[in-house]
N, C-alpha and C positions, 0 to 999 in steps of 0.2 A: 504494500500500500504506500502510495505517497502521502505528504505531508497534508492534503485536502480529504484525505479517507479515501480516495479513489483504488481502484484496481491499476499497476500500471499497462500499458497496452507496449504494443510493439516502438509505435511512434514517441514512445513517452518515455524508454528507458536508457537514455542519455541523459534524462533531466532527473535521474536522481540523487539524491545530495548522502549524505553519508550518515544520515538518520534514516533514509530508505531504507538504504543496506543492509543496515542493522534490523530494521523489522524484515528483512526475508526471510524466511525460510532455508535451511543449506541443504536440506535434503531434498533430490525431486521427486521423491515421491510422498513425503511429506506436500510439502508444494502444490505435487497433482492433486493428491487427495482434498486439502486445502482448494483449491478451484483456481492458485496462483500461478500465471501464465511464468514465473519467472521464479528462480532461484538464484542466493551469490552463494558462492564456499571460502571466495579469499584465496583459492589456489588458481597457480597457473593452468591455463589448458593447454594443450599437446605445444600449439603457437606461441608459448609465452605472454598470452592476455590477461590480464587480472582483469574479466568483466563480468558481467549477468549470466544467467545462462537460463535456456529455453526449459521449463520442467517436463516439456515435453519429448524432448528428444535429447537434453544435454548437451547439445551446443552451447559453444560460446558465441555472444551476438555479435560480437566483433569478426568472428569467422564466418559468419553467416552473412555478414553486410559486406565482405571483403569476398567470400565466394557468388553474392549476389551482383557486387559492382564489374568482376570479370565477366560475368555472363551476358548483361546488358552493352557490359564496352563488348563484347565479340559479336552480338547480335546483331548491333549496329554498325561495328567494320560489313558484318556479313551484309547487311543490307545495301549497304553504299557499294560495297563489293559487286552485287550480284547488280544495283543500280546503273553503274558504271564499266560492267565488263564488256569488253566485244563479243556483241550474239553474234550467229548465223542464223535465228529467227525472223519471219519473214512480217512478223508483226512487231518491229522493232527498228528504231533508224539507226543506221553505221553512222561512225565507229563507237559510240557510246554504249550502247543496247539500251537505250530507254524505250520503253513501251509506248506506242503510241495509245492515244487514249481512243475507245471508241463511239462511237456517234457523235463525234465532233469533228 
């Protein structure tokens, strides 16, 4: 819980101060059982991160926003990739491969 009695949420567990912390829970299943989306222990995770961690699966959120910011940067190289590569499709203009658009 945070300082407002709240539950904290995903968006929310950077903004906790060090009275949060302390009311976690360290166990997760404690935690789960409790209905707490998050747990601290104070130990490092496998990365070296002293942070929260998910009671649902034991992540650290720091590994989790660091595995989630790689996968949106490659989604989006991929898309500009695949935006900007040379087709040979016949619905597309050389040398870019942008898709023309249709019924315009």
């Amino acid at each position: 819980m945070n300082s407002q009695g709240e539950h904290p949420t995903h968006a929310k567990w950077r903004k906790f101060t060090n009275e949060d912390l302390a009311k976690l829970l360290n166990n997760p299943d404690d935690a789960k059982l409790n209905g707490d989306m998050f747990f601290f222990t104070g130990e490092e995770c496998d990365n070296g991160h002293i942070a929260v961690r998910y009671s649902s699966c034991d992540n650290c959120v720091m590994c989790a926003d660091i595995s989630r910011a790689k996968k949106v940067a490659k989604d989006k190289l991929k898309y500009w990739d695949d935006l900007f590569s040379p087709k040979t499709e016949s619905n597309s203009i050389a040398p870019f491969g942008i898709k023309k658009l249709a019924n315009y």
